[in-house]
PAKE-746285 format. One record per residue (C-alpha): residue number from 1; residue in one letter; z, x, y. Coordinates in pm, 1 decimal. Example, Ala and Ser with C-alpha at 12.3 -4.5 7.8 and 13.67 -1.06 7.14 Angstrom:
SITE    i  aa         Z         X         Y
SITE    1   a     780.0    1230.0    -450.0
SITE    2   s     714.0    1367.0    -106.0
END
This chain:
SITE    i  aa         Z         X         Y
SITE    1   x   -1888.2    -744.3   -1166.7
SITE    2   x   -1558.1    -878.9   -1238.3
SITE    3   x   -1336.7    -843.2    -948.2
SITE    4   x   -1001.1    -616.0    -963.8
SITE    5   x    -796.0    -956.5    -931.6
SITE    6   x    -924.8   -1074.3   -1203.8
SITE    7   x    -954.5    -782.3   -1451.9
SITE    8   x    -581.9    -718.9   -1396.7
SITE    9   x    -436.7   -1056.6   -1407.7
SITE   10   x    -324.2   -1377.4   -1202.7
SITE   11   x      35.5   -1412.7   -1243.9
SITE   12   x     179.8   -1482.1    -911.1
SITE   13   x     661.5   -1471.7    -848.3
SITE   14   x     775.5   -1670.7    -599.2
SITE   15   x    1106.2   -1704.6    -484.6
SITE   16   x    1138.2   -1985.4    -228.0
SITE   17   x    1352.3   -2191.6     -32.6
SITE   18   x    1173.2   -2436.4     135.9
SITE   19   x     869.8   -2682.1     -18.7
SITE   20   x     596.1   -2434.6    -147.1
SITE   21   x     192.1   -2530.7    -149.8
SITE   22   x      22.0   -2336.1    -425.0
SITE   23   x    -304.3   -2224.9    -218.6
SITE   24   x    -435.6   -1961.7    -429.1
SITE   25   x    -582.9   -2054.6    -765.9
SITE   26   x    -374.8   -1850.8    -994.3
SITE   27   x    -326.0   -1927.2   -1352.5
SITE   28   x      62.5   -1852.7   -1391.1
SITE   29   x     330.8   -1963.5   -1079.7
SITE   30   x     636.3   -1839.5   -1210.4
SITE   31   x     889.2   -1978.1    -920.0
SITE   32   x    1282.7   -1958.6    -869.8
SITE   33   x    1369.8   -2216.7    -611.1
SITE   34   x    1688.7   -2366.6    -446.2
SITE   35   x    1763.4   -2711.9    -504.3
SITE   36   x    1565.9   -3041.0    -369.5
SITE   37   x    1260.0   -2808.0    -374.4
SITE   38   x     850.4   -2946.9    -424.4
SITE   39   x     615.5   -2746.1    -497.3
SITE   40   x     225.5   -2916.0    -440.6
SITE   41   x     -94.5   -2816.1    -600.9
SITE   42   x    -400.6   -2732.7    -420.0
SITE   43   x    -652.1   -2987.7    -338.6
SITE   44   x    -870.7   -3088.2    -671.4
SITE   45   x   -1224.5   -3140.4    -462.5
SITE   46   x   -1381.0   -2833.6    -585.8
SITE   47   x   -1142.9   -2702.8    -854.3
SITE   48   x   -1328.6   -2782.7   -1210.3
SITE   49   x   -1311.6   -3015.2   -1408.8
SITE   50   x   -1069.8   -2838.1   -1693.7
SITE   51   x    -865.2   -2621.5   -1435.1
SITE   52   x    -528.1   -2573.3   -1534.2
SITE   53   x    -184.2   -2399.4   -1397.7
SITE   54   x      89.4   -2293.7   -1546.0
SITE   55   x     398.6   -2352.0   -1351.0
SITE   56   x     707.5   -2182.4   -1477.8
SITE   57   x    1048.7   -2253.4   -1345.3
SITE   58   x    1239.7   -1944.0   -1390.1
SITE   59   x    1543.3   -1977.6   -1135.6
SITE   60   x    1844.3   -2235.3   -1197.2
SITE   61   x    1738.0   -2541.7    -974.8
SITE   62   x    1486.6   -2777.5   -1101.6
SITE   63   x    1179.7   -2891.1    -900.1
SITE   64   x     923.6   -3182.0    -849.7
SITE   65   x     545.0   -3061.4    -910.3
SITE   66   x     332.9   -3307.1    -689.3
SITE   67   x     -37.6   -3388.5    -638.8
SITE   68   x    -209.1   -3239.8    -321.2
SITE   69   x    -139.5   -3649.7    -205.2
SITE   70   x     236.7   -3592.5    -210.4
SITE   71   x     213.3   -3818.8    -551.0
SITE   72   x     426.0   -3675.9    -861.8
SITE   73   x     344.0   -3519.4   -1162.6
SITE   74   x     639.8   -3445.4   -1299.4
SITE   75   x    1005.5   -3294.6   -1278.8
SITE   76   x    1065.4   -2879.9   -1380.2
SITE   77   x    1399.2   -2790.4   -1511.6
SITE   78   x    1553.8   -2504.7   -1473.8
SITE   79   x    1422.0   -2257.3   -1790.3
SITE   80   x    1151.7   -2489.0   -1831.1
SITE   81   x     723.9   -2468.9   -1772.5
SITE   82   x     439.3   -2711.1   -1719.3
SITE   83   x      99.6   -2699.4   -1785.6
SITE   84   x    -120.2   -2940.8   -1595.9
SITE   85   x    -468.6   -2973.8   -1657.2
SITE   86   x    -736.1   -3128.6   -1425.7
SITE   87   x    -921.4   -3434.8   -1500.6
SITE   88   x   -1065.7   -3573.4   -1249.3
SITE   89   x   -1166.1   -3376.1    -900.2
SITE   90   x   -1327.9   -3681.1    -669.0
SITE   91   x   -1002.0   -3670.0    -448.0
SITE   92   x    -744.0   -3425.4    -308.7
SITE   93   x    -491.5   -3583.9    -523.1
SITE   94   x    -699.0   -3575.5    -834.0
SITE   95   x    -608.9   -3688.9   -1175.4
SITE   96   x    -369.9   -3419.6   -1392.7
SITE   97   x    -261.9   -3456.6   -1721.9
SITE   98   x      44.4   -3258.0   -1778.3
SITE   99   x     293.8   -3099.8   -2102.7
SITE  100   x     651.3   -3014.7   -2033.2
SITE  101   x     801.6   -2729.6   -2257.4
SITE  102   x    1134.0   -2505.7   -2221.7
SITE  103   x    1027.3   -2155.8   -2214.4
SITE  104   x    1345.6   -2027.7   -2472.4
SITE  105   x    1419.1   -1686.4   -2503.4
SITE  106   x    1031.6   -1542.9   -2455.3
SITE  107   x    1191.0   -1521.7   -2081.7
SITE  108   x    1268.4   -1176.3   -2140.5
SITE  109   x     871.8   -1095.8   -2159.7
SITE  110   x     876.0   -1199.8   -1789.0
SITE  111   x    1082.8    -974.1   -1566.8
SITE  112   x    1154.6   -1039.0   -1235.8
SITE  113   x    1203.6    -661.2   -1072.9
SITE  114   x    1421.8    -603.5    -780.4
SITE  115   x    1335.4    -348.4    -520.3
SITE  116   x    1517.2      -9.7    -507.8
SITE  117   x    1513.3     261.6    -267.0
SITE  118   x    1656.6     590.6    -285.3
SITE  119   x    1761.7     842.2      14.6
SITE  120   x    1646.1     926.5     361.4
SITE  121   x    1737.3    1083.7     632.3
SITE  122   x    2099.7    1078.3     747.2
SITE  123   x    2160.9     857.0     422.7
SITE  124   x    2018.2    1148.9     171.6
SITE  125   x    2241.1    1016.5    -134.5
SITE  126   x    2228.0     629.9     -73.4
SITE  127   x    2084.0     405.5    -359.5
SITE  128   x    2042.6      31.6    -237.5
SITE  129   x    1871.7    -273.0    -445.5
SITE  130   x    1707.2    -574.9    -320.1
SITE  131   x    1792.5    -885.6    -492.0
SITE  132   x    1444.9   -1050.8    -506.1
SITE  133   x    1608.9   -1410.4    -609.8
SITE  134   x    1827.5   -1376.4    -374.0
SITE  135   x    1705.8   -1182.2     -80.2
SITE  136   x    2022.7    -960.0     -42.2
SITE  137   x    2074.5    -577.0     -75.7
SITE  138   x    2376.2    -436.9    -249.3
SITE  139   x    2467.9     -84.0    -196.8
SITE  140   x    2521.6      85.8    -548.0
SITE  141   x    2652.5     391.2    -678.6
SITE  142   x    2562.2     712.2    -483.1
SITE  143   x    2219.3     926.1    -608.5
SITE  144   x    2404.8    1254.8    -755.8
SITE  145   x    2220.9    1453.7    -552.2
SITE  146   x    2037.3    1475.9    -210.9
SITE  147   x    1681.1    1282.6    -188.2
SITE  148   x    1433.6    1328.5     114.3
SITE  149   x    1090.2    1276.4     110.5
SITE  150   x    1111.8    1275.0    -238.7
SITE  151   x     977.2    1056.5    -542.4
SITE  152   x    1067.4     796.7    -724.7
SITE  153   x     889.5     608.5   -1018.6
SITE  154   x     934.0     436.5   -1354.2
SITE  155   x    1039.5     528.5   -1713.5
SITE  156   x    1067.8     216.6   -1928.6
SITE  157   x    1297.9      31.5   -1804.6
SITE  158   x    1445.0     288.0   -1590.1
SITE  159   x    1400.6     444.7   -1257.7
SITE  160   x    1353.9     790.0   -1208.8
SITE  161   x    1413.4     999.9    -858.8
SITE  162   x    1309.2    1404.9    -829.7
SITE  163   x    1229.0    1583.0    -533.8
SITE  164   x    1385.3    1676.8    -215.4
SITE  165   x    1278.4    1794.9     161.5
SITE  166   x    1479.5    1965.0     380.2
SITE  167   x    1829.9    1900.9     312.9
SITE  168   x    1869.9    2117.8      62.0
SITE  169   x    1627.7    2338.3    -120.1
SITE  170   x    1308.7    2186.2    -329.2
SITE  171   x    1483.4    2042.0    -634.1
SITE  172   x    1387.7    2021.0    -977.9
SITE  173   x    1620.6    1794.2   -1072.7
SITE  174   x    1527.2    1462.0   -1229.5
SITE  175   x    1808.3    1173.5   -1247.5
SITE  176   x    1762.3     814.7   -1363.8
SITE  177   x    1911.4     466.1   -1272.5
SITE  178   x    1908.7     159.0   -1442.6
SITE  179   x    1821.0    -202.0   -1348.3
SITE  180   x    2221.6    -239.4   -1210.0
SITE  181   x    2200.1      88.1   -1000.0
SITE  182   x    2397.6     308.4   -1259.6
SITE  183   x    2283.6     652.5   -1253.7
SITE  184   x    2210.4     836.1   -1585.0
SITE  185   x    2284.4    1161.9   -1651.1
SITE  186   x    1862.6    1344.8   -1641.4
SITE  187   x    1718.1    1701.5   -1717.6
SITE  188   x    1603.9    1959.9   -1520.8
SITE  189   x    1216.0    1943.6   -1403.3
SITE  190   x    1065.0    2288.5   -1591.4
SITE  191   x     728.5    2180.0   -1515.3
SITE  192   x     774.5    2183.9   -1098.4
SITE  193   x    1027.8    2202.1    -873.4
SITE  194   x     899.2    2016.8    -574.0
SITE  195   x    1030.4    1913.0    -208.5
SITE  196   x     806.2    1664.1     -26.2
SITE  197   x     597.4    1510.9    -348.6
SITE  198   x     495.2    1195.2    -442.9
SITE  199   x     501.6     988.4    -770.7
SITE  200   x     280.7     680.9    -955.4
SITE  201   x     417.8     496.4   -1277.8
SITE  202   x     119.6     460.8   -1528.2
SITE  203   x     194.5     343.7   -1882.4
SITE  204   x     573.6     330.6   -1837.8
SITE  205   x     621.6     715.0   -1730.2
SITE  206   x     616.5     868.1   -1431.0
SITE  207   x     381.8    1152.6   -1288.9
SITE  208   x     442.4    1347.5   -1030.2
SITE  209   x     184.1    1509.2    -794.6
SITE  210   x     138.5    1830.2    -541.9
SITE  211   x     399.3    1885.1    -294.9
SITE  212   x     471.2    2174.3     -34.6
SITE  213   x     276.8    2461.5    -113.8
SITE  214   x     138.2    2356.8    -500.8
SITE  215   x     -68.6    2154.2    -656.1
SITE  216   x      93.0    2132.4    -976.2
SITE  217   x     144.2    1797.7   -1173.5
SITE  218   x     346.4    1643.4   -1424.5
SITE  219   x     425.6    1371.8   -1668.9
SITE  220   x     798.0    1277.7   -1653.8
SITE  221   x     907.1    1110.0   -1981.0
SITE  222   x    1316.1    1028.1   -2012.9
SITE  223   x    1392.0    1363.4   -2153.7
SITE  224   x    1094.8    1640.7   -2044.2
SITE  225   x     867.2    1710.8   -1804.3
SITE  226   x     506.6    1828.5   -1934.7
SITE  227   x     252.4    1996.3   -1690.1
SITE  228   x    -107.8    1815.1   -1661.9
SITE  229   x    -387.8    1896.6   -1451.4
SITE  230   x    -303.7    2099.9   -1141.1
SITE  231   x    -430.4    1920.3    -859.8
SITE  232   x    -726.8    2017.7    -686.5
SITE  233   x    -592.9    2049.5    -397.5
SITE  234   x    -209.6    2076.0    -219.6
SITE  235   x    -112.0    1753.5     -79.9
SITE  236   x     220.7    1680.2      57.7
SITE  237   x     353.8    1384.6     229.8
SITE  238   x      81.2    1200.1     138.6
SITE  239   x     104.9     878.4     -94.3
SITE  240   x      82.8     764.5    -467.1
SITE  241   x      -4.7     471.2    -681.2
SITE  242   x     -88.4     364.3    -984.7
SITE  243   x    -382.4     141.4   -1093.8
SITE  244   x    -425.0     135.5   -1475.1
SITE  245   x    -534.8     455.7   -1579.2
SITE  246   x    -564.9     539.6   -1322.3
SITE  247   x    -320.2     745.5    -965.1
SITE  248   x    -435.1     732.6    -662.1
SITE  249   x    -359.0    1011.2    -429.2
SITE  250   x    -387.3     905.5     -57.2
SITE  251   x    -376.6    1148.0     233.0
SITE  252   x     -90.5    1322.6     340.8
SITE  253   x    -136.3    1677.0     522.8
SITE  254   x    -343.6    1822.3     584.7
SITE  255   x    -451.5    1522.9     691.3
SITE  256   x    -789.5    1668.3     631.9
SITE  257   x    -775.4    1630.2     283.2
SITE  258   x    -955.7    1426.4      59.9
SITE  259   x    -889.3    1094.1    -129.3
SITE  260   x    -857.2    1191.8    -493.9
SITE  261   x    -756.1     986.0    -852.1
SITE  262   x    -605.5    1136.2   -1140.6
SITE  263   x    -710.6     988.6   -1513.2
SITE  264   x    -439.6    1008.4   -1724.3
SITE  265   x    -640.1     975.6   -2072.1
SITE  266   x    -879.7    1263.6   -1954.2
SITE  267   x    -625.9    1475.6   -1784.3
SITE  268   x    -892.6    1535.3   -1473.4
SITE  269   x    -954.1    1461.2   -1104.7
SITE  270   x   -1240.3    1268.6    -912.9
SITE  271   x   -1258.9    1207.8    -512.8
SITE  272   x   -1245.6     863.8    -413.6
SITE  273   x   -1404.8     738.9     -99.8
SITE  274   x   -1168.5     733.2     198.4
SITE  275   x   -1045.3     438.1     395.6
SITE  276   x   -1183.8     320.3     754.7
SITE  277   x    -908.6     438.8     993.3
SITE  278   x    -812.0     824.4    1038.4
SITE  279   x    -675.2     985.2     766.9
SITE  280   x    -301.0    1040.9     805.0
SITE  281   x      54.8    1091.7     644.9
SITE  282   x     362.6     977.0     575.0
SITE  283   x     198.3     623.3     439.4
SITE  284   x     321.8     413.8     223.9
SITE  285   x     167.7     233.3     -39.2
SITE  286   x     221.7     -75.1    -314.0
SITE  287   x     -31.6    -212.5    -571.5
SITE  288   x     -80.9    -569.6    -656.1
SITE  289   x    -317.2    -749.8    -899.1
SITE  290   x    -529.6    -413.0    -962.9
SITE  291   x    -561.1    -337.4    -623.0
SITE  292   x    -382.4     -93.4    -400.6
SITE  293   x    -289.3    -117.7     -62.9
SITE  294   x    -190.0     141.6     190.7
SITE  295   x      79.1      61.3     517.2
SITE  296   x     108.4     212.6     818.6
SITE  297   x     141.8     621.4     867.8
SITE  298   x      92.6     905.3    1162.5
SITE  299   x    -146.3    1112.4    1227.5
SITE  300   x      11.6    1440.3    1500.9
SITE  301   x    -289.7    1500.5    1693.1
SITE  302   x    -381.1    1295.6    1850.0
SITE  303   x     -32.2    1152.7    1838.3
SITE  304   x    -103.7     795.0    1664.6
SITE  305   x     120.2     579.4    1466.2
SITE  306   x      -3.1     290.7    1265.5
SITE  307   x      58.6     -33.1    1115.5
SITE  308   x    -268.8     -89.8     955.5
SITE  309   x    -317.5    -233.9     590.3
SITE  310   x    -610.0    -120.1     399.7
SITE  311   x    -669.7    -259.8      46.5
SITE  312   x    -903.8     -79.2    -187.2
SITE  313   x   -1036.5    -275.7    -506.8
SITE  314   x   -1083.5      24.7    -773.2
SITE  315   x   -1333.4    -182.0    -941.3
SITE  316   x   -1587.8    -159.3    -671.4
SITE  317   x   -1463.8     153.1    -485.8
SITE  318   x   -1450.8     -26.1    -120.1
SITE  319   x   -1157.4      -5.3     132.0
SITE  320   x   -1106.0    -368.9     333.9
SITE  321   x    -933.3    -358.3     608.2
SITE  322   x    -606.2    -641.3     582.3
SITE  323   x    -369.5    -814.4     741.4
SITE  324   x    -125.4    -575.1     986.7
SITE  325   x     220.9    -494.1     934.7
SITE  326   x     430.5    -758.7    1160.5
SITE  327   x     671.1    -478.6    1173.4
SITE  328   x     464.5    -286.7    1420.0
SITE  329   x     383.9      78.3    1375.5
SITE  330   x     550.2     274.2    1033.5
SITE  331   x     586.2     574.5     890.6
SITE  332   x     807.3     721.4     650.5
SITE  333   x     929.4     398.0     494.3
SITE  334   x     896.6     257.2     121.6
SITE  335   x     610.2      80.9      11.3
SITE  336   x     697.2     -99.5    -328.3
SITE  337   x     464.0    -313.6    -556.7
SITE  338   x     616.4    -587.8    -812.3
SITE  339   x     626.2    -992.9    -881.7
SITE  340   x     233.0    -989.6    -767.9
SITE  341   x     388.6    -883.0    -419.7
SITE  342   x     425.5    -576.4    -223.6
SITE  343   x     718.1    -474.8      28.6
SITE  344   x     781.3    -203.9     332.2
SITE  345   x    1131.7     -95.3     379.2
SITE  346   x    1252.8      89.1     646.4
SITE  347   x    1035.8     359.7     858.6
SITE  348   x     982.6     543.9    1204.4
SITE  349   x     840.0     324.5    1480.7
SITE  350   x     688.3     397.7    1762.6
SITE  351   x     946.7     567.7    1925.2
SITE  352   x    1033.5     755.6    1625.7
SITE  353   x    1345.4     575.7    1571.3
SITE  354   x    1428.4     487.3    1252.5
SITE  355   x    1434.0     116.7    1164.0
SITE  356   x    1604.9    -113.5     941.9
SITE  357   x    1355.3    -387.9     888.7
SITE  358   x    1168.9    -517.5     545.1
SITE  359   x     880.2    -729.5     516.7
SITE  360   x     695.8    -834.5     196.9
SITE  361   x     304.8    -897.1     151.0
SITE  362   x     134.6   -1173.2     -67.4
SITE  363   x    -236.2   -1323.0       9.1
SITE  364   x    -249.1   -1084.2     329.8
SITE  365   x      46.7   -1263.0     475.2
SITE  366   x     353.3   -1016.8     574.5
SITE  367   x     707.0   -1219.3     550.6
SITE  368   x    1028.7   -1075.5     705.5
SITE  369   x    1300.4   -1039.4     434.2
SITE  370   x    1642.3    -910.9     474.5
SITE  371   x    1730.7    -620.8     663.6
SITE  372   x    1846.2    -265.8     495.2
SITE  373   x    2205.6    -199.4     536.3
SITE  374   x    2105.0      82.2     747.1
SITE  375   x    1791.1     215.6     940.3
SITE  376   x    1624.8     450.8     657.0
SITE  377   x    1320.0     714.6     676.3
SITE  378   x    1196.4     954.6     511.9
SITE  379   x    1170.5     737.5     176.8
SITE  380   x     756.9     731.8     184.5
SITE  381   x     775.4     790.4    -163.3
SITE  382   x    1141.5     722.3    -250.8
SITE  383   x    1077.3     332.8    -379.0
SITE  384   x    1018.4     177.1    -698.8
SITE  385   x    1060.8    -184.9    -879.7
SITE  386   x    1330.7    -192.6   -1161.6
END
């Protein structure tokens, strides 16, 4: 069986600012650096015979591509890609033959999406980005309204926010914001008017899922909402994502509750198996390469918080336990997928106390990034990538 990596693609963003070793074998390395950079290839003993990468330089620095020997292949400019084949595989260096090309304006088919994240507690209308090339967050125009423990997902090119939990009553308003955090004027939600609820992007719209007390569902285009399948059951601060066709639907309360997927073609429901630890809420969750991951969460009796990782491959339906968040113990924080990477924002620890720290996943390895303006909870479900 083909695994979920593969079926979904191998395209891998980096952003980096020291030397980078490409360790993983996939096909596309699409990499902004600083300058003075080197990036080195993998060791050839074992690759085949035919192997090739394609490295793509798509910040404003150039970089040297090296051998796994510390010997150069060549030079990538700024706006430029190489494609190097393998030749020979007898030695870590190997032998690569190589092509040089300027990528022109097909650039635009390869966004690089910054990080967003809406509301919270004690910060209910704040709308900050995170500047993936440049690891900083800006603080942008306020959300019109109140968000906690609400959703947030894609439409196009746009982001969408609905939902809200306890500041005010359950909303059923829907606003938008673009890729520059400008807010765009949205509709009112007909189909469900929601407080804690979460959201997964499939196909370029958004649908949103259960909440307090219902189990209806929705499709959220830019100008309607449209009711699908109720759910089967009520599930509120639980956690969504989307894997092709697929939603996943993970936990929440009562923490009882099952595991479930939505289809979007066939409009129904199927249980999915659940993952190894306790089943809990207030997780967060990301998807990467066809896979989806799940971070952290609390279950209230017996009192636990987490910081587990669990990925499952939807392919094979099997939950592996991964790599633990290096924050410590989360809950109620943003879980974001994009650029082949995941990243946490924010959360409870384990002391309840609301925290400011990020950290992004790639190859179960957790990285710190830069800190939130503020500590932030509450915002589970309140991240997406524009």
């Amino acid at each position: 069986m083909i695994s979920a990596d593969a079926f979904y693609g191998r395209s891998v963003f980096r952003s980096i600012t020291s030397d980078l070793t490409i360790t993983r074998q996939a096909r596309v390395w699409c990499i902004s650096s600083n300058a003075g950079r080197t990036v080195t290839l993998r060791t050839a003993i074992g690759l085949p015979i035919g192997t090739r990468f394609y490295v793509l330089n798509i910040g404003s620095n150039s970089f040297n591509l090296r051998d796994a020997s510390a010997g150069l292949i060549t030079a990538v400019a700024a706006g430029s890609s190489a494609r190097v084949t393998l030749l020979e595989n007898g030695t870590a260096a190997g032998s690569w033959s190589f092509r040089v090309r300027a990528l022109g304006t097909n650039t635009t088919a390869m966004p690089v999406l910054d990080v967003f994240v809406f509301g919270g507690t004690g910060t209910a209308t704040a709308a900050t980005r995170y500047d993936v090339m440049g690891s900083a967050w800006t603080t942008g125009t306020s959300s019109p309204r109140n968000r906690v423990e609400g959703c947030a997902g894609r439409v196009g090119a746009l982001g969408l926010v609905t939902g809200n939990f306890p500041v005010d009553a359950a909303s059923d308003d829907v606003d938008f914001v673009d890729g520059a955090g400008n807010w765009i004027t949205g509709y009112t939600n007909d189909a469900m008017s929601t407080g804690r609820t979460m959201a997964a992007t499939l196909d370029n719209l958004t649908y949103q899922f259960s909440g307090d007390s219902t189990v209806v569902a929705a499709k959220l285009s830019r100008t309607a909402a449209v009711v699908v399948a109720a759910c089967p059951i009520a599930k509120t601060r639980g956690t969504a994502v989307g894997i092709g066709a697929w939603a996943l639907l993970i936990a929440g309360e009562p923490v009882s509750t099952a595991n479930i997927a939505y289809n979007k073609a066939g409009d129904f429901y199927s249980t999915i198996p659940n993952y190894s630890q306790p089943t809990r809420r207030s997780l967060a969750s990301f998807a990467i390469n066809g896979a989806a991951f799940i971070v952290g969460g609390r279950r209230d009796s017996p009192l636990t918080r987490y910081d587990a990782v669990e990925r499952f491959d939807f392919l094979t339906q099997r939950w592996t336990a991964k790599t633990a968040l290096t924050l410590g113990t989360r809950y109620g924080g943003a879980g974001v997928g994009g650029n082949a990477q995941g990243t946490y924002c924010g959360g409870l620890d384990g002391t309840d106390t609301a925290s400011n720290g990020v950290a992004s996943y790639v190859e179960d390895s957790w990285r710190s990034e830069t800190n939130l303006p503020g500590a932030r909870s509450g915002v589970d479900n309140l991240g997406v990538s524009i």
